[in-house]
mmCIF file as gemmi writes it, N, C-alpha and C atoms, coordinates in Angstrom:
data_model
loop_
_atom_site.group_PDB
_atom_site.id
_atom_site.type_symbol
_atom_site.label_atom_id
_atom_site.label_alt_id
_atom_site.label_comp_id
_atom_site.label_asym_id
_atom_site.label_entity_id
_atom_site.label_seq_id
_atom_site.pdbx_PDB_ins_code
_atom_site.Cartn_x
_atom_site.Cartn_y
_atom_site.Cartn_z
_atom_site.occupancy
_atom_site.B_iso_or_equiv
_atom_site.pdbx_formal_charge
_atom_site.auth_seq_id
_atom_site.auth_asym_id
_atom_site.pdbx_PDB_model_num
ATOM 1 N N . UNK Axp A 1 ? 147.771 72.67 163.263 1 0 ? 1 A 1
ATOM 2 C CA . UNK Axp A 1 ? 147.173 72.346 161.98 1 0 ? 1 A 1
ATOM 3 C C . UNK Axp A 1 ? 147.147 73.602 161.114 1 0 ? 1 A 1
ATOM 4 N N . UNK Axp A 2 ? 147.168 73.124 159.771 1 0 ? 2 A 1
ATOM 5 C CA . UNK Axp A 2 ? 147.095 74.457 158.993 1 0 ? 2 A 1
ATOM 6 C C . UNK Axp A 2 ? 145.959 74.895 158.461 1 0 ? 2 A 1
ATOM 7 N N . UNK Axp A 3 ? 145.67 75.767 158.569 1 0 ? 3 A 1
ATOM 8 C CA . UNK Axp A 3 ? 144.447 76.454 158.119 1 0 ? 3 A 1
ATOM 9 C C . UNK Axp A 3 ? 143.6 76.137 156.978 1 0 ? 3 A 1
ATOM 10 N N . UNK Axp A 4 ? 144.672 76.341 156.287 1 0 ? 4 A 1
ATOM 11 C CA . UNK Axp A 4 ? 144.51 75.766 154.686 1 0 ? 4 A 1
ATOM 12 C C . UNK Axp A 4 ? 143.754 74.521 154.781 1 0 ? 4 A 1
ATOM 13 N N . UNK Axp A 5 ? 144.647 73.119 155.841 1 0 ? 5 A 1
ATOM 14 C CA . UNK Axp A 5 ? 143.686 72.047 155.773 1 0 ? 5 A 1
ATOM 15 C C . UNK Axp A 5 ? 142.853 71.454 156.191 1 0 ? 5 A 1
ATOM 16 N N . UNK Axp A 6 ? 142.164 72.766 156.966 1 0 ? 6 A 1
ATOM 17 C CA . UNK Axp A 6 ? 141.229 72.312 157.81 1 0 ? 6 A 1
ATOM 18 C C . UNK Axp A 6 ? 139.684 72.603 156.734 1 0 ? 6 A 1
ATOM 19 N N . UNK Axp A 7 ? 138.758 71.245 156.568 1 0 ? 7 A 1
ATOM 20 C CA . UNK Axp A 7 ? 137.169 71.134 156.507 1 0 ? 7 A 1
ATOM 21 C C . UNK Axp A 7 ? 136.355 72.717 157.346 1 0 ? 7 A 1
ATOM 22 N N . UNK Axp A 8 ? 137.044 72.921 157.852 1 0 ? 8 A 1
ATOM 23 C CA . UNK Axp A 8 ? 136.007 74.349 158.384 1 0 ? 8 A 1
ATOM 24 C C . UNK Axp A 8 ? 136.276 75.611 157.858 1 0 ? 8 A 1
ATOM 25 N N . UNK Axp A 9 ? 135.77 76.489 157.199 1 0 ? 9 A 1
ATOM 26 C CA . UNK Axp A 9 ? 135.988 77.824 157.464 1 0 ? 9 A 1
ATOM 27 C C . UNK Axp A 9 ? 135.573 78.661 158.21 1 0 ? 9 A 1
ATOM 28 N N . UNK Axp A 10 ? 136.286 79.697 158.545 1 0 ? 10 A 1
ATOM 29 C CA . UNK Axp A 10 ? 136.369 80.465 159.81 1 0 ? 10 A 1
ATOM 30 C C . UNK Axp A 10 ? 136.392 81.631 159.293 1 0 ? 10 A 1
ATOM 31 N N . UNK Axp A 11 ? 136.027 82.286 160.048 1 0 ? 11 A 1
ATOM 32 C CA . UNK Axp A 11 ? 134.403 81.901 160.812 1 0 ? 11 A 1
ATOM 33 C C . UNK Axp A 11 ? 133.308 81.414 159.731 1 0 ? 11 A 1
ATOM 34 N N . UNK Axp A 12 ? 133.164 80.774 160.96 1 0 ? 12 A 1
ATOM 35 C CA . UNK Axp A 12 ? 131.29 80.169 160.725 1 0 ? 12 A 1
ATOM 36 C C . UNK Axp A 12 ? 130.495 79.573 161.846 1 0 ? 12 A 1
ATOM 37 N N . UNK Axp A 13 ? 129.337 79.545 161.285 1 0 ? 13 A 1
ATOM 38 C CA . UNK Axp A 13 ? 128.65 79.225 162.069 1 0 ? 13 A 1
ATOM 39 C C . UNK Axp A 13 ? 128.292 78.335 162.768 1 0 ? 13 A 1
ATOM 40 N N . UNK Axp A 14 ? 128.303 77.278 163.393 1 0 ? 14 A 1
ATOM 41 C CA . UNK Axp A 14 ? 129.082 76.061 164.358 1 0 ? 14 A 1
ATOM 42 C C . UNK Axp A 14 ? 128.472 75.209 165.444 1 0 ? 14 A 1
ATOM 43 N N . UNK Axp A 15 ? 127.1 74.28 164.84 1 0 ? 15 A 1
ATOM 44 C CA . UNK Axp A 15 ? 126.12 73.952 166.013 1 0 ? 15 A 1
ATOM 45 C C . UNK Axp A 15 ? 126.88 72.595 166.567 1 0 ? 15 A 1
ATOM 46 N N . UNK Axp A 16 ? 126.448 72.575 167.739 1 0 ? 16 A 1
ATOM 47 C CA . UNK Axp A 16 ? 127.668 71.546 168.847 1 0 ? 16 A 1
ATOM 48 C C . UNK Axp A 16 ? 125.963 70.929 169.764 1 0 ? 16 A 1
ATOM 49 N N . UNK Axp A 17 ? 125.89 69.745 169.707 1 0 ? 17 A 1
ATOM 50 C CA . UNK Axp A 17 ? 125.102 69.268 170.722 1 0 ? 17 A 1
ATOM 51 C C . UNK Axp A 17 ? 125.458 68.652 171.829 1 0 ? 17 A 1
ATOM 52 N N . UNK Axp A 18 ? 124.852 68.77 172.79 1 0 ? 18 A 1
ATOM 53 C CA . UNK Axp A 18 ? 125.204 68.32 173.798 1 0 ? 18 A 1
ATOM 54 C C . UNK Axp A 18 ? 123.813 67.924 174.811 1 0 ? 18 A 1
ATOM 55 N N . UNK Axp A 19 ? 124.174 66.381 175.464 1 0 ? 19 A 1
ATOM 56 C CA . UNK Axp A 19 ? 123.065 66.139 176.476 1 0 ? 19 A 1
ATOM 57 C C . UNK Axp A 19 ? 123.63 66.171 177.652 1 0 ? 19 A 1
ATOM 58 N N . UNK Axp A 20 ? 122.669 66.043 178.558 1 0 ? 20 A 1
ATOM 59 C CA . UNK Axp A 20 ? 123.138 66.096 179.864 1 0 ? 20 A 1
ATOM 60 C C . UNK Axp A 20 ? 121.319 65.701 180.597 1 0 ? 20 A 1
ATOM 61 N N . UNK Axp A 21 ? 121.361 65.568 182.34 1 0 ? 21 A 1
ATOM 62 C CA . UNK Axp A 21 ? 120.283 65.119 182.777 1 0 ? 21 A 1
ATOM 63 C C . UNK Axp A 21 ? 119.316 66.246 182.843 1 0 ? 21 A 1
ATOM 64 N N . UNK Axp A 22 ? 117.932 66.354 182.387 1 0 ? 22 A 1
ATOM 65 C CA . UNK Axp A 22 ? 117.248 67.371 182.46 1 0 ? 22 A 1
ATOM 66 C C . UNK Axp A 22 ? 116.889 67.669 183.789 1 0 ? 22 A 1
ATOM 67 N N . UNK Axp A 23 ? 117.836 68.657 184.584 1 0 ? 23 A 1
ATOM 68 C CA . UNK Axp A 23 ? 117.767 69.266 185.704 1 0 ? 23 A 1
ATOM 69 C C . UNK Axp A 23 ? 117.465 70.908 185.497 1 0 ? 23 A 1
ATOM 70 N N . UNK Axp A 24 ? 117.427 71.169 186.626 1 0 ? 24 A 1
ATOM 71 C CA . UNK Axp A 24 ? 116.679 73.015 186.342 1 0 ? 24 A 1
ATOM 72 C C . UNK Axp A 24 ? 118.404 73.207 186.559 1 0 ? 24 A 1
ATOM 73 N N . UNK Axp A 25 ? 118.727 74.615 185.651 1 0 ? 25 A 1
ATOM 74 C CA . UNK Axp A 25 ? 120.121 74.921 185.867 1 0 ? 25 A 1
ATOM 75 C C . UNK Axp A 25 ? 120.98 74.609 184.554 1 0 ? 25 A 1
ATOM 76 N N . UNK Axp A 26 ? 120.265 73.567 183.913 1 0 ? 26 A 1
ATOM 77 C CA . UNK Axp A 26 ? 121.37 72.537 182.613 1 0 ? 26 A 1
ATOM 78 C C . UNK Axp A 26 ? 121.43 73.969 181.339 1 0 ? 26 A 1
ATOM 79 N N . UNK Axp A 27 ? 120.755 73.994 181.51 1 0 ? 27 A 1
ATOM 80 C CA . UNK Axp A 27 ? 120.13 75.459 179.966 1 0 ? 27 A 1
ATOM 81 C C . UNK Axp A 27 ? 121.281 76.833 180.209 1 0 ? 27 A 1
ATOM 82 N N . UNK Axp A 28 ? 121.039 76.882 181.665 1 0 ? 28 A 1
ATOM 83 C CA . UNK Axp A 28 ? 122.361 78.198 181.502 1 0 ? 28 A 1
ATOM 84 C C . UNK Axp A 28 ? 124.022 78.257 181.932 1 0 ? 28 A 1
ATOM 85 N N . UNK Axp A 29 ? 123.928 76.94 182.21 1 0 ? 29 A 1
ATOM 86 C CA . UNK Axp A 29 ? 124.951 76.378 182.53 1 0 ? 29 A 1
ATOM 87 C C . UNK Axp A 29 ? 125.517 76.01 181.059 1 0 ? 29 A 1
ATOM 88 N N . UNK Axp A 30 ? 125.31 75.603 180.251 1 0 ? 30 A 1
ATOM 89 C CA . UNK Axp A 30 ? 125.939 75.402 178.966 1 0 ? 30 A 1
ATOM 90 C C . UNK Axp A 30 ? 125.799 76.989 178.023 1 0 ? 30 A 1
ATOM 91 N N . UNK Axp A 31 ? 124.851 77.731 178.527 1 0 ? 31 A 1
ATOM 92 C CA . UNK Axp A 31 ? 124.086 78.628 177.418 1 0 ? 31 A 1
ATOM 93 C C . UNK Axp A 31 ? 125.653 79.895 178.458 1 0 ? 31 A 1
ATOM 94 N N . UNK Axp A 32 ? 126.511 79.36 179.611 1 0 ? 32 A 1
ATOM 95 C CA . UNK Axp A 32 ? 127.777 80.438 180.199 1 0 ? 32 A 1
ATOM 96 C C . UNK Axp A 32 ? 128.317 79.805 179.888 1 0 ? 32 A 1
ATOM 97 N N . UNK Axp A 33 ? 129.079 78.413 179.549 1 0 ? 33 A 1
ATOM 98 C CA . UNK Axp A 33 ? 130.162 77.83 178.604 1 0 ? 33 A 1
ATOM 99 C C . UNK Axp A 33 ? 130.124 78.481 177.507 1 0 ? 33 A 1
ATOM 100 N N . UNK Axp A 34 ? 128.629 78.271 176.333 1 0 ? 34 A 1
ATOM 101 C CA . UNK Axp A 34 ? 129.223 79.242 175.358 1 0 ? 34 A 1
ATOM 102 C C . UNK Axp A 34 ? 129.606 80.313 175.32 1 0 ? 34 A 1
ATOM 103 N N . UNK Axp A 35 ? 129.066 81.487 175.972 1 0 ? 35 A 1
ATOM 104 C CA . UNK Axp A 35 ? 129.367 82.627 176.052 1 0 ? 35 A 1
ATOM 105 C C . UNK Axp A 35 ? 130.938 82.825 176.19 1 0 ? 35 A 1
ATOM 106 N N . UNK Axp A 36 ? 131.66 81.862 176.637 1 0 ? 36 A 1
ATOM 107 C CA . UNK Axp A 36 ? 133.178 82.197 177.361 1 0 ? 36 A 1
ATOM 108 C C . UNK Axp A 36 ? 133.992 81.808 175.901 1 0 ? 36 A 1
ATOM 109 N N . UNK Axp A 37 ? 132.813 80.842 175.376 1 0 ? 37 A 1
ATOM 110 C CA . UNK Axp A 37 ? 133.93 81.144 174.172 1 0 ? 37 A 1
ATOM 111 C C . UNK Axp A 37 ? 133.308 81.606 172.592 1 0 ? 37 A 1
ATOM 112 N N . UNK Axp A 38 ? 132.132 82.578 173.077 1 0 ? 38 A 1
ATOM 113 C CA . UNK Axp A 38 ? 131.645 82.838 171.616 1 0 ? 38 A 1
ATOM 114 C C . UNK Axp A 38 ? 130.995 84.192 172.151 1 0 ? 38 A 1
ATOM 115 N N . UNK Axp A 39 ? 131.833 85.521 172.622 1 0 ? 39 A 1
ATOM 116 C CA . UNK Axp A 39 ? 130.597 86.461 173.305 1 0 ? 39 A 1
ATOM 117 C C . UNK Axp A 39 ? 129.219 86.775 172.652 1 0 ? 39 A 1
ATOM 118 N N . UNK Axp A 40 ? 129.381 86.727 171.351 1 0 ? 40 A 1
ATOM 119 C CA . UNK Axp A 40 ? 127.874 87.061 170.372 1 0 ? 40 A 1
ATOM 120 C C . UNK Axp A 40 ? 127.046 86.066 170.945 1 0 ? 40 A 1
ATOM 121 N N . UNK Axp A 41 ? 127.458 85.265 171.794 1 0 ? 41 A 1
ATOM 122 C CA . UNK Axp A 41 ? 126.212 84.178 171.723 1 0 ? 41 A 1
ATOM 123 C C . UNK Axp A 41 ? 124.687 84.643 171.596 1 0 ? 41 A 1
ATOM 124 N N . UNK Axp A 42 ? 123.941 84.204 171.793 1 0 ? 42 A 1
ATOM 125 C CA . UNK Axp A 42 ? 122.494 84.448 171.798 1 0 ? 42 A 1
ATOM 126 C C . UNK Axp A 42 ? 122.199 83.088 172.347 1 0 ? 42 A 1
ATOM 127 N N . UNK Axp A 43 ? 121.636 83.025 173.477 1 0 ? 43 A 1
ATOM 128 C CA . UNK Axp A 43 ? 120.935 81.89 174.424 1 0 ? 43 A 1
ATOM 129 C C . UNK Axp A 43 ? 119.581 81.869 174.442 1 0 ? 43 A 1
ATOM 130 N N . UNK Axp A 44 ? 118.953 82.542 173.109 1 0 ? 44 A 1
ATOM 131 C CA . UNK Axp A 44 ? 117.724 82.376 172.847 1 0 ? 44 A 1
ATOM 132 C C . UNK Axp A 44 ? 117.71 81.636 171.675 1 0 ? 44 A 1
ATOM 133 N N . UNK Axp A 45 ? 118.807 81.079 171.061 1 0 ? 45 A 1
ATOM 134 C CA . UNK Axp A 45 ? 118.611 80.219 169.847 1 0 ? 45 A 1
ATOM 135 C C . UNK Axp A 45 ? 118.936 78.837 170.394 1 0 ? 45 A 1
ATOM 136 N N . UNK Axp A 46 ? 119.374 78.555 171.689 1 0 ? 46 A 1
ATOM 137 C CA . UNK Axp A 46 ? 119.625 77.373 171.891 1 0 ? 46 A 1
ATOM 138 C C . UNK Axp A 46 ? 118.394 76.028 171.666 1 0 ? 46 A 1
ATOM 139 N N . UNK Axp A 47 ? 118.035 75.003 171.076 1 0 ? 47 A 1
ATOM 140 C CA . UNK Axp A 47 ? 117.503 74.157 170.614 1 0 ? 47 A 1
ATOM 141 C C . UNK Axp A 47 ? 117.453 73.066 171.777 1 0 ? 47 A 1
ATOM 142 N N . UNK Axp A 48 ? 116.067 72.803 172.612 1 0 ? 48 A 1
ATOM 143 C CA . UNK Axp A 48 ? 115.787 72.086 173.244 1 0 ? 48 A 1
ATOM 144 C C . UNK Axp A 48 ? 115.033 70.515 172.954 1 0 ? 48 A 1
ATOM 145 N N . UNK Axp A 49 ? 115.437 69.97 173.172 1 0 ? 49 A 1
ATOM 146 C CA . UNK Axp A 49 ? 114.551 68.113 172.579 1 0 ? 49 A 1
ATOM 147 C C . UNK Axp A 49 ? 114.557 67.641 174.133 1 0 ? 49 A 1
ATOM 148 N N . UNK Axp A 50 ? 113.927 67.028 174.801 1 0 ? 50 A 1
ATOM 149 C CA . UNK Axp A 50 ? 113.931 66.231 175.991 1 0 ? 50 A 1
ATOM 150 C C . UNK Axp A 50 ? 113.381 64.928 175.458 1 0 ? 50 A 1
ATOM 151 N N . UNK Axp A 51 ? 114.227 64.156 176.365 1 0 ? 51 A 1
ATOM 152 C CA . UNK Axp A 51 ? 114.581 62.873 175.683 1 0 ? 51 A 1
ATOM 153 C C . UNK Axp A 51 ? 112.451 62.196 175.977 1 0 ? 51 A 1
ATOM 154 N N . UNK Axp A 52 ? 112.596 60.781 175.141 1 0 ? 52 A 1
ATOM 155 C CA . UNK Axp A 52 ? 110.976 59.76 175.439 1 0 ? 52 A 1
ATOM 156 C C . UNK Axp A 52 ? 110.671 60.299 176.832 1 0 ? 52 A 1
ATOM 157 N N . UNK Axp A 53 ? 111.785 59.868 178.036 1 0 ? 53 A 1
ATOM 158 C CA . UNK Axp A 53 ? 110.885 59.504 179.439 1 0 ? 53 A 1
ATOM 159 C C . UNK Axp A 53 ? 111.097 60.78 180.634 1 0 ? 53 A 1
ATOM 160 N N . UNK Axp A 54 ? 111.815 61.833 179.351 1 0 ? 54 A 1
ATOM 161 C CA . UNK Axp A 54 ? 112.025 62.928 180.301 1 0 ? 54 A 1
ATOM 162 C C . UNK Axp A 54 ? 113.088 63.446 181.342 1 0 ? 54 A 1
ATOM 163 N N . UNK Axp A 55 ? 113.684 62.468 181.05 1 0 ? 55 A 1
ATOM 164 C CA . UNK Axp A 55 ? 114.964 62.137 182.406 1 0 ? 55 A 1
ATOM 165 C C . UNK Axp A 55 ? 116.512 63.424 181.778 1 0 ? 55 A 1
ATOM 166 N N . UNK Axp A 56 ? 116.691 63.136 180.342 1 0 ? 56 A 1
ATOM 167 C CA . UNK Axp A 56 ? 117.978 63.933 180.008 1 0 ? 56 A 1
ATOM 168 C C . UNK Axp A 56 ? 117.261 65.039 178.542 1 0 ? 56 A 1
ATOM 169 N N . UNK Axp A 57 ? 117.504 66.103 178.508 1 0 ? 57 A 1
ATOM 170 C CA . UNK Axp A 57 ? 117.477 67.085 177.683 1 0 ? 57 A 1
ATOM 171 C C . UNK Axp A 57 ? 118.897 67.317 176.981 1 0 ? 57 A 1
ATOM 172 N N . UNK Axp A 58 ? 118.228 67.399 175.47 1 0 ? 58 A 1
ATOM 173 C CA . UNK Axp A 58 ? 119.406 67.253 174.308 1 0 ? 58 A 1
ATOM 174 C C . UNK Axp A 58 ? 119.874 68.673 173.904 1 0 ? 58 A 1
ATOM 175 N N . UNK Axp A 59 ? 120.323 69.367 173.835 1 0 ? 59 A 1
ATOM 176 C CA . UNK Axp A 59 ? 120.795 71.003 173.425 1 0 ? 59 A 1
ATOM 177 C C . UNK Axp A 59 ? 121.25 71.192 171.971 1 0 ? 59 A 1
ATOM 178 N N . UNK Axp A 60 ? 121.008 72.048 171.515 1 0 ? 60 A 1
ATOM 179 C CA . UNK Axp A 60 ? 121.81 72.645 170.045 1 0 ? 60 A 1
ATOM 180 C C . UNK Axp A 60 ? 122.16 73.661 170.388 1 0 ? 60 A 1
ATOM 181 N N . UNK Axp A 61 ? 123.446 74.365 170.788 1 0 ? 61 A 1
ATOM 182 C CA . UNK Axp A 61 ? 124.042 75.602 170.683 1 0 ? 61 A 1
ATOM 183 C C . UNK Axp A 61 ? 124.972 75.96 169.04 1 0 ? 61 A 1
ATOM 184 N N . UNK Axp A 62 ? 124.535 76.694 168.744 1 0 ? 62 A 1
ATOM 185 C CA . UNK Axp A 62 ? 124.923 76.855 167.759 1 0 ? 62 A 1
ATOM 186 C C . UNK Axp A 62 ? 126.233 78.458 167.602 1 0 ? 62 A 1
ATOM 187 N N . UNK Axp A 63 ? 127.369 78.367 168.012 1 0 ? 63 A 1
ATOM 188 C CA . UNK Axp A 63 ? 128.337 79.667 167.977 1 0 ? 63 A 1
ATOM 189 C C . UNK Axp A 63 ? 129.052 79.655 166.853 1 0 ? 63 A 1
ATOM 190 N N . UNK Axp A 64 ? 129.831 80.926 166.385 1 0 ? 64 A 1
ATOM 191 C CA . UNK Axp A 64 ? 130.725 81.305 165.532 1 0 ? 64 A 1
ATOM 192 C C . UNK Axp A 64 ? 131.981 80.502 166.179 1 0 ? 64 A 1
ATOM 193 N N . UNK Axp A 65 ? 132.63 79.995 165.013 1 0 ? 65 A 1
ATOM 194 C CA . UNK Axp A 65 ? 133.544 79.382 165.49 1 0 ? 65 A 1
ATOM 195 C C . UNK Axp A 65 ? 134.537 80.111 164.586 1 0 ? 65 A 1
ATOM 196 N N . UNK Axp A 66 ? 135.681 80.863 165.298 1 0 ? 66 A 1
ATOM 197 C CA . UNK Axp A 66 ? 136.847 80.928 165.259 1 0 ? 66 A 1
ATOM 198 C C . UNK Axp A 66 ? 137.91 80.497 164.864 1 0 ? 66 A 1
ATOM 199 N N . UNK Axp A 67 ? 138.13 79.639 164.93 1 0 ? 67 A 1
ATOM 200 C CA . UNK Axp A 67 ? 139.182 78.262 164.903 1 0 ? 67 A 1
ATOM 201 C C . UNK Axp A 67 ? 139.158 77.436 165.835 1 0 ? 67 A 1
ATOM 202 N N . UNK Axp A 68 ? 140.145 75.639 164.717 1 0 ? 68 A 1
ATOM 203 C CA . UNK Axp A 68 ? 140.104 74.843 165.423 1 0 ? 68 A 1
ATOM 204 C C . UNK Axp A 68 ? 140.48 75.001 167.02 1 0 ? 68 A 1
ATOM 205 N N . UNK Axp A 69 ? 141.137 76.054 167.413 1 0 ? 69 A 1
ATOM 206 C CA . UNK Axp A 69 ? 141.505 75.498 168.782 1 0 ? 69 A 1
ATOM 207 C C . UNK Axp A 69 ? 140.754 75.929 169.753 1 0 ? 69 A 1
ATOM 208 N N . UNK Axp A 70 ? 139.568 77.077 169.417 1 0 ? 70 A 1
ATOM 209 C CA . UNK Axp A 70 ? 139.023 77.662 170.047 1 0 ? 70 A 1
ATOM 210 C C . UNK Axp A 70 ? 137.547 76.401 170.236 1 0 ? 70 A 1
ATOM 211 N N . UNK Axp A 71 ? 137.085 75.567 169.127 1 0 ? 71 A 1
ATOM 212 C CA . UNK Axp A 71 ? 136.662 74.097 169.113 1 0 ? 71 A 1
ATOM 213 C C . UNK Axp A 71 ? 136.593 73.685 169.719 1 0 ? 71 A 1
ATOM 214 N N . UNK Axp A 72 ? 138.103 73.198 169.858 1 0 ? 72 A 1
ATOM 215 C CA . UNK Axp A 72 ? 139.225 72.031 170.769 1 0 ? 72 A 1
ATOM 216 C C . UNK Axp A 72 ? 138.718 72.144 171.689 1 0 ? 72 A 1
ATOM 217 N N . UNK Axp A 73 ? 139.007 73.758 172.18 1 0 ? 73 A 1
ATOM 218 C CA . UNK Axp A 73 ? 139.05 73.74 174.105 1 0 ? 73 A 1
ATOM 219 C C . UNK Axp A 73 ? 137.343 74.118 174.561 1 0 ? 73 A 1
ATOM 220 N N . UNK Axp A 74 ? 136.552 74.052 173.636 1 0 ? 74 A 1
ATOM 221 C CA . UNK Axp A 74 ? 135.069 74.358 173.679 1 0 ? 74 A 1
ATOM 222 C C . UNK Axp A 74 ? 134.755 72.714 174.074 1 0 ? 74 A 1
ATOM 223 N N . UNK Axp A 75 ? 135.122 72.228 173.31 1 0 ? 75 A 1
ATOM 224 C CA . UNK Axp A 75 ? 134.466 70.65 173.317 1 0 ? 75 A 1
ATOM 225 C C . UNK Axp A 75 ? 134.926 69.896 174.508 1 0 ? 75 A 1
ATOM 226 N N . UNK Axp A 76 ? 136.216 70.456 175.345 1 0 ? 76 A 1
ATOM 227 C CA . UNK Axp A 76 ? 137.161 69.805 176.337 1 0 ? 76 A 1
ATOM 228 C C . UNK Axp A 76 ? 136.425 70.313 177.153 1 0 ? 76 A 1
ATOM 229 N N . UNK Axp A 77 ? 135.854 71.616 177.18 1 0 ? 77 A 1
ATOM 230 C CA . UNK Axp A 77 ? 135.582 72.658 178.268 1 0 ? 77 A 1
ATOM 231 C C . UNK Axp A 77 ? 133.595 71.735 178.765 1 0 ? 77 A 1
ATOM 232 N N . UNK Axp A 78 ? 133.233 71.662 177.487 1 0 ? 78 A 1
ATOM 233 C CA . UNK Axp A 78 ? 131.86 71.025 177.38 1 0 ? 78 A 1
ATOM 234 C C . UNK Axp A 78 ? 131.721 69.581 178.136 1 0 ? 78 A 1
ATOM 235 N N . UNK Axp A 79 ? 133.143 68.607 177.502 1 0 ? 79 A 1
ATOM 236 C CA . UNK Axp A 79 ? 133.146 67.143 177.669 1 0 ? 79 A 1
ATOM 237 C C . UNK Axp A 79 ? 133.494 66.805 179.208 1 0 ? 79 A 1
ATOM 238 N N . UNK Axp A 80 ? 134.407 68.323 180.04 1 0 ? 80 A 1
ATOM 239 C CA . UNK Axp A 80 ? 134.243 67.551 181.302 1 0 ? 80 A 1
ATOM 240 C C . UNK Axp A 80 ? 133.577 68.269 182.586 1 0 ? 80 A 1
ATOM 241 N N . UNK Axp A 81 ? 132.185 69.262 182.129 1 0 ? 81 A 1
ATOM 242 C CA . UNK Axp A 81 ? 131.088 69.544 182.823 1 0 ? 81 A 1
ATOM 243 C C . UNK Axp A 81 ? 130.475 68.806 183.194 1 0 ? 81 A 1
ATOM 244 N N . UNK Axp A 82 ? 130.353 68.761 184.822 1 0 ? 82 A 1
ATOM 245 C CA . UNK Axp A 82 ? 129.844 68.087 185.726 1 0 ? 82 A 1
ATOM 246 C C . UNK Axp A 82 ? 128.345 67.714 185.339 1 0 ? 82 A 1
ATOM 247 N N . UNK Axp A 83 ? 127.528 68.858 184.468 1 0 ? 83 A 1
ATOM 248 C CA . UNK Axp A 83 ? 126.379 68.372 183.82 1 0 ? 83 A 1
ATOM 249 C C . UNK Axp A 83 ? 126.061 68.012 182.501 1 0 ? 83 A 1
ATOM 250 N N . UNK Axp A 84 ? 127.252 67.191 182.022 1 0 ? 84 A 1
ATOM 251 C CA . UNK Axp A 84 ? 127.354 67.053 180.336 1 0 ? 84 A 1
ATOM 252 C C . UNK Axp A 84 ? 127.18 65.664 180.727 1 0 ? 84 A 1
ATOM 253 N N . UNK Axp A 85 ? 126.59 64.564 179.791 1 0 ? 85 A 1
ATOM 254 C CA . UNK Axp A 85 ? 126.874 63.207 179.843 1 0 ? 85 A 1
ATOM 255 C C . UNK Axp A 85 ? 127.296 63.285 178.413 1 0 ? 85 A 1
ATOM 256 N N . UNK Axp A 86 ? 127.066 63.475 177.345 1 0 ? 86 A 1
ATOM 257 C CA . UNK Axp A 86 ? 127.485 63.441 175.732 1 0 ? 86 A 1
ATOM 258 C C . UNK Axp A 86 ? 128.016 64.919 175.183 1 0 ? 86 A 1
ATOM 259 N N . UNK Axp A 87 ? 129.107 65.114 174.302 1 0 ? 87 A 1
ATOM 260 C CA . UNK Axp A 87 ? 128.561 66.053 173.532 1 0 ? 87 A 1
ATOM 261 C C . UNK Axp A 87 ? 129.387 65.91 171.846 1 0 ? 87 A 1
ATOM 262 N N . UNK Axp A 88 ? 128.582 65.992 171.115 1 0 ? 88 A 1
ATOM 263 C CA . UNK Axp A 88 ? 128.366 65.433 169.466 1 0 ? 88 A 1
ATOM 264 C C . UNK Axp A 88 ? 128.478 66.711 168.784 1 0 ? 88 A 1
């Protein structure tokens, strides 16, 4: 894709949610996905919601995004973690 026609500019700043089951472990397990693809991360801005009955916790990571492909393989890398059920 060309740069030119991509809706994003790059860099910016780039919040990605994602749920998964609220288990102990879920928080840094996504909070070392980002890191692999955003080193500035900061895993103290990550945004916690746990769902009505408590069972799945909702995330906001928010990284610099690079480009689309660095996205791409963020969202691929996110969508087939063994502790992801969604990510939006």
């Amino acid at each position: 894709m060309n740069p030119a026609d991509s809706l994003i500019e790059y860099p910016s700043r780039f919040p990605i949610k994602v749920m998964g089951a609220h288990v102990e472990g879920f928080v840094e397990a996504i909070a070392r996905v980002a890191l692999q693809f955003d080193p500035g991360f900061d895993a103290s801005t990550i945004e916690q919601r746990p769902s009505k009955a408590g069972n799945y916790l909702g995330l906001t990571i928010t990284i610099t995004a690079t480009s689309r492909e660095q996205l791409d393989e963020l969202y691929r890398t996110l969508s087939t973690h063994p502790m992801v059920k969604v990510v939006l």
